[in-house]
C-alpha positions as CSV (number, residue, x, y, z in Angstrom):
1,X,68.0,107.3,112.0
2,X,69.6,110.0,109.7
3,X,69.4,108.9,105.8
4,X,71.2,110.8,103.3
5,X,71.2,110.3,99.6
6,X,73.9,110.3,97.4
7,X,73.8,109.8,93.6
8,X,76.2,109.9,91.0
9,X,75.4,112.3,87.6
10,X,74.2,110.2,84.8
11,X,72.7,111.2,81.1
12,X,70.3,109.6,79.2
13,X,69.0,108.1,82.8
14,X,65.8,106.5,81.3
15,X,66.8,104.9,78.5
16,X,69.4,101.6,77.0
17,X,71.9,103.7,76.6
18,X,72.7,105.6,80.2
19,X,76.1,107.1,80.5
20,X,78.3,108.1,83.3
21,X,81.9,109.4,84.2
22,X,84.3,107.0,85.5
23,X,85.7,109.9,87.4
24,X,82.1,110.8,88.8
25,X,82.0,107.0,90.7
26,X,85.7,107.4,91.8
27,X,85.0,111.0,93.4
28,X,81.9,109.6,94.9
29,X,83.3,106.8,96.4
30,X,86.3,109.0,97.6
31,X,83.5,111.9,99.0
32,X,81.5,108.8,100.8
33,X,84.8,107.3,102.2
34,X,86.1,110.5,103.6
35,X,83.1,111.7,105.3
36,X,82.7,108.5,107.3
37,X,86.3,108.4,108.3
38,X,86.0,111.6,109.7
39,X,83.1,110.9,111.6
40,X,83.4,111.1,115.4
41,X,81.4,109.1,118.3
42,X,78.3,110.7,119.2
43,X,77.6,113.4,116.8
44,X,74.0,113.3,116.0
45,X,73.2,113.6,112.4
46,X,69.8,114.5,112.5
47,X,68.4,118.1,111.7
């Protein structure tokens, strides 16, 4: 099975007060959406 990791940029990870941009998780979720629209049957994902 292929695994892939995708993470969103954050500051201040480790600590109460982690920030991120709202536009970051939108443009994520937009990248993530996209790329498995476009996927076709049968391609093999692994390296």
């Amino acid at each position: 099975m292929a695994v892939g990791i995708v993470s969103v940029p954050t500051r201040y990870l480790h600590t109460a007060s982690e920030v991120l941009s709202l536009d970051d998780v939108d443009d994520t979720v937009s990248m993530l959406t996209r790329f498995t629209v476009d996927l076709r049957d049968g391609v093999n994902l692994r390296p």
